[in-house]
PyMOL Python script that loads the backbone (N, CA, C, O; Angstrom):
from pymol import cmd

cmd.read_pdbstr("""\
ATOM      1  N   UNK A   1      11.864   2.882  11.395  1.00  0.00           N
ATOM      2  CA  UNK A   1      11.407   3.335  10.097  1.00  0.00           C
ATOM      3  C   UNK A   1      10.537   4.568  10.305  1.00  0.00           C
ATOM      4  O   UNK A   1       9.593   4.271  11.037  1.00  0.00           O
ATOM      5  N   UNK A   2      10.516   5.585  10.004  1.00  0.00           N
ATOM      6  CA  UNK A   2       9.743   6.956   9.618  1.00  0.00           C
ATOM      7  C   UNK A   2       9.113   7.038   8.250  1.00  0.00           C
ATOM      8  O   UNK A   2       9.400   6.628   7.126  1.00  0.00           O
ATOM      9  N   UNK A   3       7.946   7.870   8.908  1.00  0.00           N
ATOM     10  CA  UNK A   3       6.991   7.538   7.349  1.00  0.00           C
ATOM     11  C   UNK A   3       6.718   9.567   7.455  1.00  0.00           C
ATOM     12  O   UNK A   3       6.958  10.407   8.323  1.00  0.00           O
ATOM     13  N   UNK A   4       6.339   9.594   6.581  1.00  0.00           N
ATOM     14  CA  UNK A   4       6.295  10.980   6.409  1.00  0.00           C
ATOM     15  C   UNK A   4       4.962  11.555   7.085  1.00  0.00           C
ATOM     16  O   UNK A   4       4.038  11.697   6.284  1.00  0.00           O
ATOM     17  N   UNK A   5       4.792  11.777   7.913  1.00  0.00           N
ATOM     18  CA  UNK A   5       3.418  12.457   8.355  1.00  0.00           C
ATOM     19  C   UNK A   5       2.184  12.184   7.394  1.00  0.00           C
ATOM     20  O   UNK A   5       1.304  11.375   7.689  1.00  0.00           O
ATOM     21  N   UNK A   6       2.190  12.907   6.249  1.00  0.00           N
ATOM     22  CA  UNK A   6       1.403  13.558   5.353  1.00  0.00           C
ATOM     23  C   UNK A   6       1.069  12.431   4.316  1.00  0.00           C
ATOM     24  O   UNK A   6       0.138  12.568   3.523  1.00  0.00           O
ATOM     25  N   UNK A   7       1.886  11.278   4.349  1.00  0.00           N
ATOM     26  CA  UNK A   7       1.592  10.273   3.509  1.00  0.00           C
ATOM     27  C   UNK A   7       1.181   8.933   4.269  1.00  0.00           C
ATOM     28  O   UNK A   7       0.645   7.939   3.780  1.00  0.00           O
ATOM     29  N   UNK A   8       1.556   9.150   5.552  1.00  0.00           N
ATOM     30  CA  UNK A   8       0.550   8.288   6.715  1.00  0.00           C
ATOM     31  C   UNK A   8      -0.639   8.301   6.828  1.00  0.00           C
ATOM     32  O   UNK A   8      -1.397   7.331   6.855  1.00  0.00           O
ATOM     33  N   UNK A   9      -0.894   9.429   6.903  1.00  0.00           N
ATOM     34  CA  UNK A   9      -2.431  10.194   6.790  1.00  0.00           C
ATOM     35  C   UNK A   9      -3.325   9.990   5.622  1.00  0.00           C
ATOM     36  O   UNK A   9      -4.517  10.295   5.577  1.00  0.00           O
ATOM     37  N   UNK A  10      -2.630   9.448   4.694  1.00  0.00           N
ATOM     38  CA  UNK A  10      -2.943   9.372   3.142  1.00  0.00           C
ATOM     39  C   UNK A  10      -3.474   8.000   2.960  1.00  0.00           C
ATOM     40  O   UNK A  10      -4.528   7.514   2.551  1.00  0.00           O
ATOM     41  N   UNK A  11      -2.340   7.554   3.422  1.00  0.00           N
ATOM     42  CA  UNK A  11      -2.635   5.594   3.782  1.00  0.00           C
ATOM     43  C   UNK A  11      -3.876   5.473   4.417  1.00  0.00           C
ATOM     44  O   UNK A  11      -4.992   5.089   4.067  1.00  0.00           O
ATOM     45  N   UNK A  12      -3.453   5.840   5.290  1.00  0.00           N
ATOM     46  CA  UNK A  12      -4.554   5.700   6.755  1.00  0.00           C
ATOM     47  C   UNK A  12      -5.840   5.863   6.091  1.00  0.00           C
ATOM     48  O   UNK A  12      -6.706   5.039   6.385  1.00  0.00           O
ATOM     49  N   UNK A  13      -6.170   6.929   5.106  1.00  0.00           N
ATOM     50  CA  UNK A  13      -7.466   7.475   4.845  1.00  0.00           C
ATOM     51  C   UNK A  13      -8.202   6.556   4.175  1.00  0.00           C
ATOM     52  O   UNK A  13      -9.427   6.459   4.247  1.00  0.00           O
ATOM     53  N   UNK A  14      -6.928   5.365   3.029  1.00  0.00           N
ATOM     54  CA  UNK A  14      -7.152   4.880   2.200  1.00  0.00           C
ATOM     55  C   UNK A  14      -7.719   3.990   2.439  1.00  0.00           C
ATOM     56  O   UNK A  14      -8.685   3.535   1.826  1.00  0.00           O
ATOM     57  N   UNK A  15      -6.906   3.351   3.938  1.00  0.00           N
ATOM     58  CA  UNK A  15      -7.657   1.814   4.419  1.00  0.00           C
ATOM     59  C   UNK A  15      -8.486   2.273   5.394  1.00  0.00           C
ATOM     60  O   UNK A  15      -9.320   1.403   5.145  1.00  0.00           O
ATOM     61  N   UNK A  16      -8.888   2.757   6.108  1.00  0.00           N
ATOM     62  CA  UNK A  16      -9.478   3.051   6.794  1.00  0.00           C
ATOM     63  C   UNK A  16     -11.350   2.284   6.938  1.00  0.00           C
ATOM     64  O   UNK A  16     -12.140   2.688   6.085  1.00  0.00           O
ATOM     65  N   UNK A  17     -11.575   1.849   7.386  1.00  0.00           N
ATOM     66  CA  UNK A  17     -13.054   1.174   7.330  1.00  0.00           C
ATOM     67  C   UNK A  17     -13.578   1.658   9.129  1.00  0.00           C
ATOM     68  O   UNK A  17     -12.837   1.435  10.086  1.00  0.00           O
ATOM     69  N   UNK A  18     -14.834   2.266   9.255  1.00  0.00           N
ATOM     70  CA  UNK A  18     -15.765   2.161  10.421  1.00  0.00           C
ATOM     71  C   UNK A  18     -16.020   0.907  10.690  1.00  0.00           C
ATOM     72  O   UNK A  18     -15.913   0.568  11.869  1.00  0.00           O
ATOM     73  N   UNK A  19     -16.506  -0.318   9.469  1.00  0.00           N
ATOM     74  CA  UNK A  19     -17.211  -1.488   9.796  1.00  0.00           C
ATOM     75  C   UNK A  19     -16.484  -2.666  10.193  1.00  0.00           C
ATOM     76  O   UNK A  19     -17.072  -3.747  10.217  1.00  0.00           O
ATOM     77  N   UNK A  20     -15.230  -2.573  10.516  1.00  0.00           N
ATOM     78  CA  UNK A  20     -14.201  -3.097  10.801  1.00  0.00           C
ATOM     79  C   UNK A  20     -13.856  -3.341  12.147  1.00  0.00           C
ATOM     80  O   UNK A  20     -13.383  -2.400  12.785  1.00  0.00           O
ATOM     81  N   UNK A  21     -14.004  -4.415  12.683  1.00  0.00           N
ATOM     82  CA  UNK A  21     -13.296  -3.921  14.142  1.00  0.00           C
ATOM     83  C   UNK A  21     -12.009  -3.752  14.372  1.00  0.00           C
ATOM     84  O   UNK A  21     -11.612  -3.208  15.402  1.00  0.00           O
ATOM     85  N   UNK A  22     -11.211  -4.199  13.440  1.00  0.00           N
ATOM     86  CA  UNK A  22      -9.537  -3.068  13.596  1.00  0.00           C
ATOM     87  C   UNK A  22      -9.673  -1.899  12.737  1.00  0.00           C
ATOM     88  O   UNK A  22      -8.640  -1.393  12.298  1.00  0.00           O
ATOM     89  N   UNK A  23     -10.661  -1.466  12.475  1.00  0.00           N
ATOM     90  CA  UNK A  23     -10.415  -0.028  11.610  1.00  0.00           C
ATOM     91  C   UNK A  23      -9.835  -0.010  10.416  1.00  0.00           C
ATOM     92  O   UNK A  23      -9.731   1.067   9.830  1.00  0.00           O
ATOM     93  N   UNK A  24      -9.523  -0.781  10.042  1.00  0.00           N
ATOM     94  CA  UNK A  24      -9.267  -1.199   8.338  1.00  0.00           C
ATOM     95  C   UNK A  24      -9.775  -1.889   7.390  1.00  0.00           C
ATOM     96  O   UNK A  24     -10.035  -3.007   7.837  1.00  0.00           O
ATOM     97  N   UNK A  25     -10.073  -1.791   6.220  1.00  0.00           N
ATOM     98  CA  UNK A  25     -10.594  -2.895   5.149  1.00  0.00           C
ATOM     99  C   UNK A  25      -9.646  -3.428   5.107  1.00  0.00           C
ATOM    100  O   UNK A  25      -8.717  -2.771   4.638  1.00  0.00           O
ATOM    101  N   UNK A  26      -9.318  -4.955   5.581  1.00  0.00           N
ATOM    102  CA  UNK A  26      -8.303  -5.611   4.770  1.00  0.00           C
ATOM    103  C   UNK A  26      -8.092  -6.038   3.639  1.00  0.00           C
ATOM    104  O   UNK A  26      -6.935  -6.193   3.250  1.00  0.00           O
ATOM    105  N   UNK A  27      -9.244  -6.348   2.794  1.00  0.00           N
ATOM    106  CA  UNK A  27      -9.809  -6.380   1.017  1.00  0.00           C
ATOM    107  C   UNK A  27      -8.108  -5.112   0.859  1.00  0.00           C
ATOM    108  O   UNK A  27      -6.888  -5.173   0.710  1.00  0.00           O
ATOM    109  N   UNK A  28      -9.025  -4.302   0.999  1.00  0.00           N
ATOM    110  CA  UNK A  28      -8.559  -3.315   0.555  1.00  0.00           C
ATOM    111  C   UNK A  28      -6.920  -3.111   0.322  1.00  0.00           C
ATOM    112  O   UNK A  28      -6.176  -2.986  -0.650  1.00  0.00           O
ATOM    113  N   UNK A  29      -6.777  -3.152   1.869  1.00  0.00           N
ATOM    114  CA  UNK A  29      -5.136  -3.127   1.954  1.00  0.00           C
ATOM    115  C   UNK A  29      -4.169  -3.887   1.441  1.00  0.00           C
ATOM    116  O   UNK A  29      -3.071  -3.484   1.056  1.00  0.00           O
ATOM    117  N   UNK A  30      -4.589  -5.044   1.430  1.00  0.00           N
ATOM    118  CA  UNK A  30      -4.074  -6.104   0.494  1.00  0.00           C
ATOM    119  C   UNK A  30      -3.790  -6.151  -1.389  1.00  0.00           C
ATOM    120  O   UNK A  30      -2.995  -6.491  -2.266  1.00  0.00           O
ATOM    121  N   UNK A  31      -5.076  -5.547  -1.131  1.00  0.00           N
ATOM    122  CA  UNK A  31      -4.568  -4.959  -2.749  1.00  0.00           C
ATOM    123  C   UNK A  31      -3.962  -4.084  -3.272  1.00  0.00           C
ATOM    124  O   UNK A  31      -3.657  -4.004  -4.462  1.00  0.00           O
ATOM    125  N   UNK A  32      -3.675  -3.158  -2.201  1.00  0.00           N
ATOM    126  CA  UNK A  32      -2.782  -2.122  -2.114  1.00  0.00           C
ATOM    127  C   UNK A  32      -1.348  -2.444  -2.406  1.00  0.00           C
ATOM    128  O   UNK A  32      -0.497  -1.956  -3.149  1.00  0.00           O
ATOM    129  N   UNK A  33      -1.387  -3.509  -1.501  1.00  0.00           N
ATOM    130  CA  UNK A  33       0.215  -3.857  -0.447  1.00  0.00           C
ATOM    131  C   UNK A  33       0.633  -4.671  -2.311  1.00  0.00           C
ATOM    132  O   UNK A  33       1.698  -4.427  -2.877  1.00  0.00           O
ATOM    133  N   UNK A  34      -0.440  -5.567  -2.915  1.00  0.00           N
ATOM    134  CA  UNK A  34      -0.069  -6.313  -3.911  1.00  0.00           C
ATOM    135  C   UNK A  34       0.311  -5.385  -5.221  1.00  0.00           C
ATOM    136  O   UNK A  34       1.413  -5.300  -5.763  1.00  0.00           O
ATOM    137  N   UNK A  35      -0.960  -4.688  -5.587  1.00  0.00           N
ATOM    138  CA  UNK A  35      -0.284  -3.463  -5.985  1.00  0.00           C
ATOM    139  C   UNK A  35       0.738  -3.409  -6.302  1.00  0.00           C
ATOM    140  O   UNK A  35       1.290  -3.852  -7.309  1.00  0.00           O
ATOM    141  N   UNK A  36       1.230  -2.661  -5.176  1.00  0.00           N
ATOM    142  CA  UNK A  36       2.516  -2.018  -4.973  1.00  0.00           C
ATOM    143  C   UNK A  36       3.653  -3.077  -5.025  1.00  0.00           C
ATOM    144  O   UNK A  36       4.690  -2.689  -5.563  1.00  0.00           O
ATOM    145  N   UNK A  37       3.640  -3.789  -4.762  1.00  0.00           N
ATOM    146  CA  UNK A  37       4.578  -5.395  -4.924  1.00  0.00           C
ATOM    147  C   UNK A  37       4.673  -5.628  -6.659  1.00  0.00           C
ATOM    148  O   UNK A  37       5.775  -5.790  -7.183  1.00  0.00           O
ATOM    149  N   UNK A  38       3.616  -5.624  -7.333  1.00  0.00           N
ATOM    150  CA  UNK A  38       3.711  -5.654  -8.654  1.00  0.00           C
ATOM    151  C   UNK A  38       4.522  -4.911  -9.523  1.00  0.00           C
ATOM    152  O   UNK A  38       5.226  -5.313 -10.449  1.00  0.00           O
ATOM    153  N   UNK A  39       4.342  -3.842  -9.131  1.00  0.00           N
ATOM    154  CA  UNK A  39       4.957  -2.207  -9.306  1.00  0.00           C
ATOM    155  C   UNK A  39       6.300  -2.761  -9.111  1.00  0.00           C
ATOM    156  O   UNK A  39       6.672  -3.559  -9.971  1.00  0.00           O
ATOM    157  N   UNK A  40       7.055  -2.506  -8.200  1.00  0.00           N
ATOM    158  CA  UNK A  40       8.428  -3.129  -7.815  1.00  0.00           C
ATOM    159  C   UNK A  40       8.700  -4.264  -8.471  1.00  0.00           C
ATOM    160  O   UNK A  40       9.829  -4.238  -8.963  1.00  0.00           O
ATOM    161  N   UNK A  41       8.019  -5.388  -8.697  1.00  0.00           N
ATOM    162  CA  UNK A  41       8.793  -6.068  -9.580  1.00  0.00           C
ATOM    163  C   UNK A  41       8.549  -5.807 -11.362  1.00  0.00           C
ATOM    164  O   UNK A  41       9.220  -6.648 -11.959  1.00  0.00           O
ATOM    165  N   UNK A  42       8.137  -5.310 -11.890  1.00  0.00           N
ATOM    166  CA  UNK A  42       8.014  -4.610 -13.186  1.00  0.00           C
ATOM    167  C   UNK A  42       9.400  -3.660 -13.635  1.00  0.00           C
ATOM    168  O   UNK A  42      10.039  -3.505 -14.676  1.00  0.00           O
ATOM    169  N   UNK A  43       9.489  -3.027 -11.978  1.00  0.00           N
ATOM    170  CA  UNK A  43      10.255  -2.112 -12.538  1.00  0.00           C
ATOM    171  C   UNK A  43      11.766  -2.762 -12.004  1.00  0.00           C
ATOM    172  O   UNK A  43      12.621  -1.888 -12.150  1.00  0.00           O
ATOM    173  N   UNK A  44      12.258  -3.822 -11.525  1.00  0.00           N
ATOM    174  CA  UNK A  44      12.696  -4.737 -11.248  1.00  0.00           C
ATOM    175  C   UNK A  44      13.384  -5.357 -12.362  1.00  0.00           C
ATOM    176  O   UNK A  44      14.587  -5.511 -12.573  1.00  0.00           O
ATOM    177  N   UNK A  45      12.163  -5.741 -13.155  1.00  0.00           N
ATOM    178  CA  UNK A  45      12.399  -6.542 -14.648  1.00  0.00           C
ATOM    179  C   UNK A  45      13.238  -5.761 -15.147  1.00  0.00           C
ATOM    180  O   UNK A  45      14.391  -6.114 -15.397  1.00  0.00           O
ATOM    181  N   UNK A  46      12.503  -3.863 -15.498  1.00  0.00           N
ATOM    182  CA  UNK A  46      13.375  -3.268 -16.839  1.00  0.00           C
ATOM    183  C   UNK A  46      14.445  -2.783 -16.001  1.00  0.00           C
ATOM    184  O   UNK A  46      15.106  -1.937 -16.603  1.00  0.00           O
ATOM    185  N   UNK A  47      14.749  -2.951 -15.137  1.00  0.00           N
ATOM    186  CA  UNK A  47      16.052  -3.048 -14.538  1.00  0.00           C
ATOM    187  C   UNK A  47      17.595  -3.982 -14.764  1.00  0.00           C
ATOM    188  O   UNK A  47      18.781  -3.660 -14.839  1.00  0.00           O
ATOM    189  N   UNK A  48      16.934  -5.111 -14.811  1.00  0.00           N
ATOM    190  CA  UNK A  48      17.723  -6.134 -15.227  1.00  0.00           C
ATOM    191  C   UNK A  48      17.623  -6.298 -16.413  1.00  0.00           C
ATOM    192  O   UNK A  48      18.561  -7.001 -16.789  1.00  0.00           O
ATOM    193  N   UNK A  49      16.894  -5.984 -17.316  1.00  0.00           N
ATOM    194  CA  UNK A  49      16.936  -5.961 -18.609  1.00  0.00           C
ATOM    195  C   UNK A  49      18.319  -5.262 -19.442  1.00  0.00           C
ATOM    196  O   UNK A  49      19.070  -5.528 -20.381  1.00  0.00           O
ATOM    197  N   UNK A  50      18.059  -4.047 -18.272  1.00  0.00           N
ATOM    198  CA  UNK A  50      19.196  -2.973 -18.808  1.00  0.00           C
ATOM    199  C   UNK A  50      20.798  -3.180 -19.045  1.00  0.00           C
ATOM    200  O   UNK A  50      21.488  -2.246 -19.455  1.00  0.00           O
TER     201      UNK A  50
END
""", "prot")
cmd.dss("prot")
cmd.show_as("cartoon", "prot")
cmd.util.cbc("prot")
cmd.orient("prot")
């Protein structure tokens, strides 16, 4: 899988935590990841609607 440079960097910035000892908020990312899971199935729905 390839991710685009410029939108890695974007991610990265997003989760990113110092206070972390893996370098990420996981709070964070998770709500991201859910987010974005929500998103997809919404648009999922008016899909099958159609």
């Amino acid at each position: 899988m390839e991710i685009d440079p410029a939108l890695y960097d974007e991610i990265a910035a997003l989760i990113h935590s110092d206070q972390s000892p893996v370098g990420i908020d996981a709070k964070k990312t998770h709500i991201l990841i859910i987010a974005k899971l929500m998103e997809i199935e919404q648009r999922l729905a008016r899909l099958e609607a159609k």
